[in-house]
BALOBA-1460 file (C-alpha; in Angstrom, 3 decimals):
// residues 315
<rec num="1" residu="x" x="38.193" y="1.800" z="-23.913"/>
<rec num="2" residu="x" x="36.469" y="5.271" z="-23.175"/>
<rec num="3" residu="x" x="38.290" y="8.187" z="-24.301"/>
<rec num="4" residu="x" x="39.714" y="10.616" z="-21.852"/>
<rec num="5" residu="x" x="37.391" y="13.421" z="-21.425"/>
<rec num="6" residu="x" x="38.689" y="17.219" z="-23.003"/>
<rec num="7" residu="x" x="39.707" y="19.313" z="-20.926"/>
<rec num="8" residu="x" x="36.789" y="21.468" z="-21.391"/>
<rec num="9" residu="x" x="34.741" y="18.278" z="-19.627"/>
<rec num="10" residu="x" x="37.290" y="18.197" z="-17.195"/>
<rec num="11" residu="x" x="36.898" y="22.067" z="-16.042"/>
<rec num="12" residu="x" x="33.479" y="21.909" z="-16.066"/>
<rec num="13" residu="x" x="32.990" y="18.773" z="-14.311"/>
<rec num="14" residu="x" x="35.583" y="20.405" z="-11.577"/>
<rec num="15" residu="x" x="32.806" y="23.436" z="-11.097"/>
<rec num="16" residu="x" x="30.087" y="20.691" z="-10.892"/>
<rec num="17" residu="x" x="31.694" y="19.187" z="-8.357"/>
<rec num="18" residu="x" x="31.986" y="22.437" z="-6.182"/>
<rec num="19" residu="x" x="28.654" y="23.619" z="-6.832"/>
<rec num="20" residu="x" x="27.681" y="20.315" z="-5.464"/>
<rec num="21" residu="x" x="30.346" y="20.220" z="-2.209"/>
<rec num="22" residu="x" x="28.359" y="23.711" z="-1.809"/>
<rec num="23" residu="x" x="24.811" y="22.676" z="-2.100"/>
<rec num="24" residu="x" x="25.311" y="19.869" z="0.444"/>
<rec num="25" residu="x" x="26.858" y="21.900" z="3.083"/>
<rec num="26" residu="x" x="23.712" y="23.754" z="3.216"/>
<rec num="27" residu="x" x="25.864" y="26.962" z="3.331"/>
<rec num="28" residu="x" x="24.177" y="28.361" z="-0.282"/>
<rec num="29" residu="x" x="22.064" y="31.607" z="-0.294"/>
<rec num="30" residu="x" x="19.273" y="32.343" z="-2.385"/>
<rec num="31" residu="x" x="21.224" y="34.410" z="-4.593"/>
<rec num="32" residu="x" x="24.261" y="31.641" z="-5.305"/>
<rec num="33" residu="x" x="20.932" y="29.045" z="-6.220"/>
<rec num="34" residu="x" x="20.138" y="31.080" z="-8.614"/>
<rec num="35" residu="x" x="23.773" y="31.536" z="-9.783"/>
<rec num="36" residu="x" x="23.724" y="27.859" z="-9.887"/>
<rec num="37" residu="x" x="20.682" y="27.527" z="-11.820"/>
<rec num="38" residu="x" x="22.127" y="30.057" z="-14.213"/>
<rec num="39" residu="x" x="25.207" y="27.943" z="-14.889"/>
<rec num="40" residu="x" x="23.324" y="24.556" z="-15.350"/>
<rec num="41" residu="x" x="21.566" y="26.199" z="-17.813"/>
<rec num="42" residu="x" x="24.629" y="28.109" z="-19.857"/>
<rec num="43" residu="x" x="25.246" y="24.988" z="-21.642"/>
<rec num="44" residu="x" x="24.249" y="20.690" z="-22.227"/>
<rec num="45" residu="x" x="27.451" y="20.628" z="-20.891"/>
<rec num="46" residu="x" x="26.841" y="22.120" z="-17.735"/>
<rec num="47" residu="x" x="23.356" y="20.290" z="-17.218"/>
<rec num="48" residu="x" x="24.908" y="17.023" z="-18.210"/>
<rec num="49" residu="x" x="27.734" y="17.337" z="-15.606"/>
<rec num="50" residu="x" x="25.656" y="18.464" z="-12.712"/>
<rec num="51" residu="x" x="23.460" y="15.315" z="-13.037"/>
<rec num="52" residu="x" x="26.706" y="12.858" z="-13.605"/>
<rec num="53" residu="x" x="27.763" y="15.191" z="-9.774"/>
<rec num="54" residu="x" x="24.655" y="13.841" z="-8.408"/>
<rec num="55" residu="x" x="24.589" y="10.418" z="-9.437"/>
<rec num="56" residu="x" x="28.184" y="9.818" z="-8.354"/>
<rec num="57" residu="x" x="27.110" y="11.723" z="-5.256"/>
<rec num="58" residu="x" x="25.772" y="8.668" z="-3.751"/>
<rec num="59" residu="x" x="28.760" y="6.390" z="-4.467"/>
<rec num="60" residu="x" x="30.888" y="7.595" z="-2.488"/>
<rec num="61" residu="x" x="28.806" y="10.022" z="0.000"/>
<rec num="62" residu="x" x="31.486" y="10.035" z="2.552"/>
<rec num="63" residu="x" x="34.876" y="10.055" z="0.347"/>
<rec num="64" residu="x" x="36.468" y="13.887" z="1.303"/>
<rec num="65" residu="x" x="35.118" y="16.902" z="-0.755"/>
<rec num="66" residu="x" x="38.634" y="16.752" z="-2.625"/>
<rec num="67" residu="x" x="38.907" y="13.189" z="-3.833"/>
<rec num="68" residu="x" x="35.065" y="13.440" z="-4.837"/>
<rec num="69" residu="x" x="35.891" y="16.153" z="-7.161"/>
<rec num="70" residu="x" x="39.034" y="14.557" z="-8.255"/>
<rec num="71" residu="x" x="37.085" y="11.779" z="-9.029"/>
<rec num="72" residu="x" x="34.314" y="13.342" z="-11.186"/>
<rec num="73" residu="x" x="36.493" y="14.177" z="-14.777"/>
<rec num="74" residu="x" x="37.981" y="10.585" z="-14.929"/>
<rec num="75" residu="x" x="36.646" y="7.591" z="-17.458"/>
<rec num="76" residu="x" x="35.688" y="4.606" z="-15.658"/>
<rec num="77" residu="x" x="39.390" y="3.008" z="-16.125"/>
<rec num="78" residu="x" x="40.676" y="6.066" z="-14.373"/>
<rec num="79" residu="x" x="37.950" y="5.699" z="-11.540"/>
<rec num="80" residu="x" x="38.948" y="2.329" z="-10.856"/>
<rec num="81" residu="x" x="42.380" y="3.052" z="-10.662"/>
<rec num="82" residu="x" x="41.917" y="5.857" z="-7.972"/>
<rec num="83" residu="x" x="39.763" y="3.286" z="-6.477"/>
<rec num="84" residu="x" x="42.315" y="0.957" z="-6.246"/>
<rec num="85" residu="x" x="44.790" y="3.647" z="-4.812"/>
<rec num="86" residu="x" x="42.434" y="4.408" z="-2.322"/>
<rec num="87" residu="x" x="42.154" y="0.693" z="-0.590"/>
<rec num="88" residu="x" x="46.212" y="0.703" z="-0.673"/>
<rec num="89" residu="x" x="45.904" y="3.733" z="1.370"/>
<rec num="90" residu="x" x="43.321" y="2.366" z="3.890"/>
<rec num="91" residu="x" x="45.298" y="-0.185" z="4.596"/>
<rec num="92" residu="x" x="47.598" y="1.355" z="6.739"/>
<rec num="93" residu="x" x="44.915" y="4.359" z="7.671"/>
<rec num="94" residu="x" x="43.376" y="4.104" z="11.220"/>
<rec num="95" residu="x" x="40.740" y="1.692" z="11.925"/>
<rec num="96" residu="x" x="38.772" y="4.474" z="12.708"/>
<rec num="97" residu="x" x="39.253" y="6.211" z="9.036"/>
<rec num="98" residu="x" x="39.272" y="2.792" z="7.297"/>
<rec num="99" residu="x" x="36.046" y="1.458" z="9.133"/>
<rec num="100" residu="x" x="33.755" y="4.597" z="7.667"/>
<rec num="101" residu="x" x="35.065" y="4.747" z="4.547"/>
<rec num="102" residu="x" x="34.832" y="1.069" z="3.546"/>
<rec num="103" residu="x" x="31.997" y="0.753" z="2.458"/>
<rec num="104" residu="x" x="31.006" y="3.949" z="0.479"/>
<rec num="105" residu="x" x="34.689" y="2.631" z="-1.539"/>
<rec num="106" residu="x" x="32.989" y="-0.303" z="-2.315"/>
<rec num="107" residu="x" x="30.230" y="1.226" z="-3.184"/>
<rec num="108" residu="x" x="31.671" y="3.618" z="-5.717"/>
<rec num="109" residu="x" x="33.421" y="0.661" z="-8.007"/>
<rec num="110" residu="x" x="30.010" y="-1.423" z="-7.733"/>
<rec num="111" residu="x" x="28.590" y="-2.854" z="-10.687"/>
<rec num="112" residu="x" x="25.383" y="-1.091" z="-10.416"/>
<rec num="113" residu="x" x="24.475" y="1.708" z="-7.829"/>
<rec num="114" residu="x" x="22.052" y="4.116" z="-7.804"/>
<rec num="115" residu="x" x="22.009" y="8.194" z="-5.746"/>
<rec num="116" residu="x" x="20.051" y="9.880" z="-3.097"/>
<rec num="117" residu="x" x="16.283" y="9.346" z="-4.458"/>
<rec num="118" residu="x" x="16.999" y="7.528" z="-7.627"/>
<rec num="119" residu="x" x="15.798" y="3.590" z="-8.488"/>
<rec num="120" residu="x" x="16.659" y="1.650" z="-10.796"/>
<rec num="121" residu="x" x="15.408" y="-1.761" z="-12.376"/>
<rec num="122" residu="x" x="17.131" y="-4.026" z="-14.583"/>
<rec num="123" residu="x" x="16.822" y="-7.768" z="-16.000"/>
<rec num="124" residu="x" x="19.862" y="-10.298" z="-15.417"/>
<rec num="125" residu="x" x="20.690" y="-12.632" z="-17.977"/>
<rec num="126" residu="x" x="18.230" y="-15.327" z="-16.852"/>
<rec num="127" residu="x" x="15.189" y="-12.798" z="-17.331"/>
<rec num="128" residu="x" x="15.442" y="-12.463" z="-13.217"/>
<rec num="129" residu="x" x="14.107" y="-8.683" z="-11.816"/>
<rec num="130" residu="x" x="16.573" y="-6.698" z="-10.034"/>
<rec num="131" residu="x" x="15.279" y="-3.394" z="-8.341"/>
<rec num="132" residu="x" x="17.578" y="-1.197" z="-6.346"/>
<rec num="133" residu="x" x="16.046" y="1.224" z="-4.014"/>
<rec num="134" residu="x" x="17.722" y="4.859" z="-3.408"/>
<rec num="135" residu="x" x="21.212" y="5.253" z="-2.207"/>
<rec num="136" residu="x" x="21.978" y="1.354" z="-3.432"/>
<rec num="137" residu="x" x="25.017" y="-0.173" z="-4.941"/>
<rec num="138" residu="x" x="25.415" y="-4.242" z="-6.037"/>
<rec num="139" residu="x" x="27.625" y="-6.393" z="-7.891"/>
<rec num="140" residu="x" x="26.344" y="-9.179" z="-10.285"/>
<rec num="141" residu="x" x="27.767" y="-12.468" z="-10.672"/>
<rec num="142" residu="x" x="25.908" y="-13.827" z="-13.906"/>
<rec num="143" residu="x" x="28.223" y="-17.401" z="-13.995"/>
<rec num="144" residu="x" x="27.477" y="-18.145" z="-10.266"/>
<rec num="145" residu="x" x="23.990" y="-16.245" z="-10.034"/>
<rec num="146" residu="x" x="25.102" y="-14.515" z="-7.420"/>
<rec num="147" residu="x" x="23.689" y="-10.687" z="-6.603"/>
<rec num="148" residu="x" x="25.977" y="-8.977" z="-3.923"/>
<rec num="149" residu="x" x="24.586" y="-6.207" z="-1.541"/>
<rec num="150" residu="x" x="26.869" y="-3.598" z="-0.934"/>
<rec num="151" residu="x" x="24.790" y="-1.521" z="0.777"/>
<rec num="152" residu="x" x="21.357" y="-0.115" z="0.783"/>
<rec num="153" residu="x" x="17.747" y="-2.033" z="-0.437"/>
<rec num="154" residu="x" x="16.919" y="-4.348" z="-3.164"/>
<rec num="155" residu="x" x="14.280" y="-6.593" z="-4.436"/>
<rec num="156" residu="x" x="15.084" y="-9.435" z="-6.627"/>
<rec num="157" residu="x" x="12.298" y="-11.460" z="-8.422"/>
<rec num="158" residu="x" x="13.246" y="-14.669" z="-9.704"/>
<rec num="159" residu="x" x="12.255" y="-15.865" z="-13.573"/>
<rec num="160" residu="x" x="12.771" y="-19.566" z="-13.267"/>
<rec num="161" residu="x" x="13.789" y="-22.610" z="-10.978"/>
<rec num="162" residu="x" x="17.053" y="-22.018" z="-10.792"/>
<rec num="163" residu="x" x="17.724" y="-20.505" z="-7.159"/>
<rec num="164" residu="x" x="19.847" y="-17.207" z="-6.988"/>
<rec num="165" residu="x" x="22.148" y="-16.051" z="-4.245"/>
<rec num="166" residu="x" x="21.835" y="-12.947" z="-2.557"/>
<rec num="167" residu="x" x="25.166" y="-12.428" z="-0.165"/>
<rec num="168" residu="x" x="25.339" y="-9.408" z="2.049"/>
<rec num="169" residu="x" x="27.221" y="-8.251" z="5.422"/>
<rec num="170" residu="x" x="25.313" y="-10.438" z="7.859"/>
<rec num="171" residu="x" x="24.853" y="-13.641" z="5.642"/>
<rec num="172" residu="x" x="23.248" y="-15.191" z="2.196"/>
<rec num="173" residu="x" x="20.097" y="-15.706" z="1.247"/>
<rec num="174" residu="x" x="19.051" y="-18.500" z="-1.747"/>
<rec num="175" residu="x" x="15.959" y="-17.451" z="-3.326"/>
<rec num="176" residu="x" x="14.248" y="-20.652" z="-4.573"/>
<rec num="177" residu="x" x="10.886" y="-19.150" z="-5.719"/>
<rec num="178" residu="x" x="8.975" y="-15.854" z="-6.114"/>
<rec num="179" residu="x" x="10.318" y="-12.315" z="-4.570"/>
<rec num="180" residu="x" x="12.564" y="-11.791" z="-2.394"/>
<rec num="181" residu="x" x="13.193" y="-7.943" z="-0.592"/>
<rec num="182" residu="x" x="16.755" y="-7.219" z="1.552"/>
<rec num="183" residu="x" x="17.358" y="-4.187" z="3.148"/>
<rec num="184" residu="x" x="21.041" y="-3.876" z="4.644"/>
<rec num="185" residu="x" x="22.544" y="-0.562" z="6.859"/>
<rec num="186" residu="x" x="25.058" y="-0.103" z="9.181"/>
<rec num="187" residu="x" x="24.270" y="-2.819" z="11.423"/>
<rec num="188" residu="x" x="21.559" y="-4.951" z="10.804"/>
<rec num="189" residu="x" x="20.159" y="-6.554" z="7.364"/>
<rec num="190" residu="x" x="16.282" y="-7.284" z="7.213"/>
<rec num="191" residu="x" x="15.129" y="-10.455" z="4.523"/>
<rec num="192" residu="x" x="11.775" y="-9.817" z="3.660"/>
<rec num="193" residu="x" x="9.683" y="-12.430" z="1.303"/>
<rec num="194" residu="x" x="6.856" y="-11.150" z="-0.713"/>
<rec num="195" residu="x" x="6.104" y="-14.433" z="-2.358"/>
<rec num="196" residu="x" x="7.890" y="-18.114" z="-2.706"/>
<rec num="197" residu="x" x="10.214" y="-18.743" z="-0.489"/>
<rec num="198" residu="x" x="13.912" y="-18.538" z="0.267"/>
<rec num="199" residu="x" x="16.592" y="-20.367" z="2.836"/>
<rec num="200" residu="x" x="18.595" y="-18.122" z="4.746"/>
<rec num="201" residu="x" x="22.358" y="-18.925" z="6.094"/>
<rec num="202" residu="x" x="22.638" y="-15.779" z="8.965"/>
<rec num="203" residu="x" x="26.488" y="-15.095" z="9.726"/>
<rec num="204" residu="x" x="27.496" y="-17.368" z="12.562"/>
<rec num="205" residu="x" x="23.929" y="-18.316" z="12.882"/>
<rec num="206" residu="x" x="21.688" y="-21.476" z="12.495"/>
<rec num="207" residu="x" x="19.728" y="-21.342" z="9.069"/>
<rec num="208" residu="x" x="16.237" y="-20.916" z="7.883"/>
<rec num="209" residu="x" x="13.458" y="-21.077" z="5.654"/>
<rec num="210" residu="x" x="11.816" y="-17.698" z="5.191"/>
<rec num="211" residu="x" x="7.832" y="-18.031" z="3.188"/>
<rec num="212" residu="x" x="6.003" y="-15.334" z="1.732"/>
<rec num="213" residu="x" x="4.712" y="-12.770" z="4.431"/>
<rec num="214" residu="x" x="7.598" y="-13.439" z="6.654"/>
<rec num="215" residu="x" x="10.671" y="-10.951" z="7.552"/>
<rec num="216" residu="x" x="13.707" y="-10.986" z="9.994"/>
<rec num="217" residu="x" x="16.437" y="-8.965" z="11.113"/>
<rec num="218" residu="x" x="19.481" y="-10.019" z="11.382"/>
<rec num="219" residu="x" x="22.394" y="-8.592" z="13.255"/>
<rec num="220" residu="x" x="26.021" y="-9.795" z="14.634"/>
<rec num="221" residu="x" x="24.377" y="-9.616" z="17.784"/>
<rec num="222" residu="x" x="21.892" y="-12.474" z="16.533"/>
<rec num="223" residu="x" x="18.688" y="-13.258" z="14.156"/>
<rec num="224" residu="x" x="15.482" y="-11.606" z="15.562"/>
<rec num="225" residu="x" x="11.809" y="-13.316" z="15.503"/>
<rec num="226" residu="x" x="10.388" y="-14.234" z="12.109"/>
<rec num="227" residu="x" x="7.560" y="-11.662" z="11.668"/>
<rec num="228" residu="x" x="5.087" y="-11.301" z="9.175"/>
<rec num="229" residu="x" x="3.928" y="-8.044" z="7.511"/>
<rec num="230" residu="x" x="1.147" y="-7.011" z="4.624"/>
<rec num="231" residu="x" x="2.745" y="-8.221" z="1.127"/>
<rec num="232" residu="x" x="-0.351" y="-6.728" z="-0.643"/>
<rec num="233" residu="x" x="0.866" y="-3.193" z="0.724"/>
<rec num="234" residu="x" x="2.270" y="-0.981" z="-2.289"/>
<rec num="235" residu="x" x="5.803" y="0.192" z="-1.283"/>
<rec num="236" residu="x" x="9.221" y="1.651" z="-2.407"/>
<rec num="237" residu="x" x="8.921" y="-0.599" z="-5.016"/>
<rec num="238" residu="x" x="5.575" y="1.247" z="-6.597"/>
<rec num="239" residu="x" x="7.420" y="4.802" z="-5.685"/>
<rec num="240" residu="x" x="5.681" y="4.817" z="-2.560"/>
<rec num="241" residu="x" x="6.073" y="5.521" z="1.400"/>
<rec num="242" residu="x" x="3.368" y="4.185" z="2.977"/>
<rec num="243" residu="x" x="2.268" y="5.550" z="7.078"/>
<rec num="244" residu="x" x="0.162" y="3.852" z="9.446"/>
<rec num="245" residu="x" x="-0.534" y="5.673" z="12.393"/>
<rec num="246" residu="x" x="3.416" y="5.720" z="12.455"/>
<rec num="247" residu="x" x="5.112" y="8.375" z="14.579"/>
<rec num="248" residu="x" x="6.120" y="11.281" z="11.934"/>
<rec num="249" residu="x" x="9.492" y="11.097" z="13.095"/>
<rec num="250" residu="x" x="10.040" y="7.968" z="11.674"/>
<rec num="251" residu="x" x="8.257" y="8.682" z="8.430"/>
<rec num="252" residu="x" x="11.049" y="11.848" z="8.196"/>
<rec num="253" residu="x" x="13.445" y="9.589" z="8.890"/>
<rec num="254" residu="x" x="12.172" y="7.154" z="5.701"/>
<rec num="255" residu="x" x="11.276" y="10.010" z="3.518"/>
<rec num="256" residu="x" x="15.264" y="11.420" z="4.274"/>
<rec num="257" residu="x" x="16.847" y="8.214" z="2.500"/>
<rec num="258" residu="x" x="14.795" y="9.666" z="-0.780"/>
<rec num="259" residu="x" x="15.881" y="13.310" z="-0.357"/>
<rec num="260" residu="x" x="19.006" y="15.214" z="-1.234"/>
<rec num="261" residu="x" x="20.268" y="17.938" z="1.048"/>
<rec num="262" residu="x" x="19.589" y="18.427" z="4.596"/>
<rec num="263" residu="x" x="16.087" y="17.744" z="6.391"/>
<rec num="264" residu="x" x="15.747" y="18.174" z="10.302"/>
<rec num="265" residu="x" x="12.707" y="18.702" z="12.474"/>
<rec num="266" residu="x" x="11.754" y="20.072" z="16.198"/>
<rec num="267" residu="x" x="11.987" y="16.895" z="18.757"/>
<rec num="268" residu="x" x="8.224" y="18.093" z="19.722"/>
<rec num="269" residu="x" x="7.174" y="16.721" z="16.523"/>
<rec num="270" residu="x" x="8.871" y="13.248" z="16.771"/>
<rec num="271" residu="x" x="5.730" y="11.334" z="18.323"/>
<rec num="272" residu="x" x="3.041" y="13.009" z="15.907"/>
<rec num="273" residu="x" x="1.112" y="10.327" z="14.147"/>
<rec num="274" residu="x" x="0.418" y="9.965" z="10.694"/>
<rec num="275" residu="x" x="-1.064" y="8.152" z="8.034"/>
<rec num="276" residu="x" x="-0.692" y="8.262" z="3.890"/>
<rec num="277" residu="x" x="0.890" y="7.360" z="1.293"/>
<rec num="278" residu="x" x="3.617" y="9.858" z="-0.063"/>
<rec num="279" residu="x" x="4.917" y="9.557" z="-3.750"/>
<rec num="280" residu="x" x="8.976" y="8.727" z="-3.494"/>
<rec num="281" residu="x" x="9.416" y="11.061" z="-6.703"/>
<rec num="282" residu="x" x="8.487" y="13.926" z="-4.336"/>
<rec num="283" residu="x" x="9.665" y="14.063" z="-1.212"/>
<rec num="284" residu="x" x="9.377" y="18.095" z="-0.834"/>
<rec num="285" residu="x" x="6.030" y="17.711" z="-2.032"/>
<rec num="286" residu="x" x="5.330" y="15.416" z="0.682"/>
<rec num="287" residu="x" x="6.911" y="18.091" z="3.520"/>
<rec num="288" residu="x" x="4.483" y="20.321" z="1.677"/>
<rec num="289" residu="x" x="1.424" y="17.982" z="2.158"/>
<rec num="290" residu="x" x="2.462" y="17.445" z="5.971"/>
<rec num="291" residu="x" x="2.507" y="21.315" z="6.941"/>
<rec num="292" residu="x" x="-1.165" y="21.564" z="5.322"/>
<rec num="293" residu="x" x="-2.430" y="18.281" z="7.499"/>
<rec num="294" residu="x" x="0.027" y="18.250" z="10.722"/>
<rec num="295" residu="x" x="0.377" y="21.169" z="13.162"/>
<rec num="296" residu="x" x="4.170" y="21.889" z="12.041"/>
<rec num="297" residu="x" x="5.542" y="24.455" z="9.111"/>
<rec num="298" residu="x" x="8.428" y="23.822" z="6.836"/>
<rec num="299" residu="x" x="10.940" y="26.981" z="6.776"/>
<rec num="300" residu="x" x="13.206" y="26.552" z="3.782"/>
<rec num="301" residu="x" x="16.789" y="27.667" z="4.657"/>
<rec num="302" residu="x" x="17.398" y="26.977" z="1.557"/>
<rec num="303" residu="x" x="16.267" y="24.784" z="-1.884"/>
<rec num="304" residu="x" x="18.126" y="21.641" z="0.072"/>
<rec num="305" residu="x" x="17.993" y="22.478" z="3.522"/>
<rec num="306" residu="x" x="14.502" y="22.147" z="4.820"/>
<rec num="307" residu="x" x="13.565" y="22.209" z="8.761"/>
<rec num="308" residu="x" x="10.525" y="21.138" z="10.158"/>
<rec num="309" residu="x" x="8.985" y="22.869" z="13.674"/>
<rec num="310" residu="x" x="5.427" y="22.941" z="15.600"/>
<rec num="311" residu="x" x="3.354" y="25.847" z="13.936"/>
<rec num="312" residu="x" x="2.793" y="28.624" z="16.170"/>
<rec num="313" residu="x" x="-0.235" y="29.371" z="17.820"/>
<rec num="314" residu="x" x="-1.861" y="32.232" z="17.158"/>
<rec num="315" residu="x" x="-3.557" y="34.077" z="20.246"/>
């Protein structure tokens, strides 16, 4: 058992947590960043709790400011007793209230999960690859080899013949051979094969085989067309976001997954094209590279908030 945390930890992971309810409302000046940046580095202690703020950020992303920070100066045990607390209360909460907070719940008590911009790879116990992209959380099943998608994007490689079961919202995949990618949101979850080939059991649906090079979307509304796409094109798994002639809007839209804070841009610059590959590790970097090879400038409200907008002309 993990020993309860001093109260010393618990004070300072208290002012993590409102630095951090600050920082995402976007409401910081230039002068309370620095403040910030003063007291992350006043102490290990500090530094160490701002980073635990972040990673438990993306756990439970839409939990109220107050519960996050209650949340922040427990152990694990104590986590997974709020947790616990909190599905008692949603069951008697609106459907409204109990439909959007679901799944970030979930989320936050998952076996592994990973923040805003942050991957993470890790071998099961059969020598299988697991890779969760940003904003990800899973739970493992080692005795029935069984990977659960919570939310967010994973790949999953398999090491041998035994077949592996991928279950998420809209149905279950059974990965018989090679590598497997499965990206789930709100309402849709896309299987995409990079090599071998896997059966797929769609929710309510007819099954199918999926080979490498194919992909489909599936939704409660139905399973789309089996498509095919470019397995020898690098992608999140490399680090990389990868642009085709593809409209910048929905690049920004991509890149925001990877980036904490706030990013918004001009509508006039939705139907821009561009084309690149952008390292994952540094998505202000790539706003950066954009404004030097787009007609559009970044203003910086502040560190977090960035906001794109046509460059002006200058007569």
């Amino acid at each position: 058992m993990n020993p309860e945390p001093s109260e010393e930890a618990r004070r300072v992971a208290r002012s993590a947590a409102r630095w951090l309810v600050r920082v995402e409302s976007g409401a910081l000046s230039e002068q309370d960043l620095a403040s910030l940046q003063r007291w992350r580095e006043a102490s290990d202690l500090h530094e160490h709790a701002w980073h635990n703020a972040q990673a438990l950020k993306g756990r439970f992303e839409a939990l109220p400011p107050a519960v996050a920070m209650a949340t922040l100066d427990r152990s694990k045990q104590g986590r997974r007793q709020l947790l616990k607390g909190m599905l008692g209360l949603a069951v008697v909460a609106p459907a409204g209230w109990l439909a959007t907070r679901e799944l970030p719940l979930a989320a936050w008590g998952a076996d592994l999960a990973t923040g805003t911009g942050e991957q993470r790879r890790v071998t099961l116990a059969d020598g299988s690859v697991l890779q969760l992209n940003t904003a990800t959380a899973v739970n493992i099943d080692d005795r029935q080899r069984r990977v659960s998608l919570i939310r967010g994007e994973l790949s999953l490689r398999l090491a041998n013949a035994q077949p592996l079961l991928i279950e998420t919202a809209h149905g279950r995949s059974c990965l018989r051979s090679g590598e497997i990618g499965v990206c789930q949101d709100e309402i849709a979850c896309e299987f995409s094969m990079f090599t071998g080939f896997a059966d797929l059991w769609p929710m309510r649906y007819s099954a199918l085989a999926l080979r490498a090079g194919q992909r489909v979307r599936v939704t409660d509304r139905g399973v789309g067309p089996i498509g095919v796409f470019d397995v020898s094109q690098p992608g999140w798994r490399e680090g990389v976001l990868v642009a085709l002639d593809q409209p910048l809007g929905d690049l920004l839209r991509d890149l925001d997954r990877y980036r904490p804070g706030i990013l918004r841009w001009s509508p006039e610059l939705e139907s821009l094209r561009v084309t690149g590959s952008f390292r994952l590790a540094e998505p202000d970097r790539v706003l950066t590279v954009l404004a030097a090879t787009l007609p559009l400038e970044v203003h910086w409200r502040t560190r977090y908030w960035a906001t794109l907008v046509p460059r002006k002309k200058i007569v």
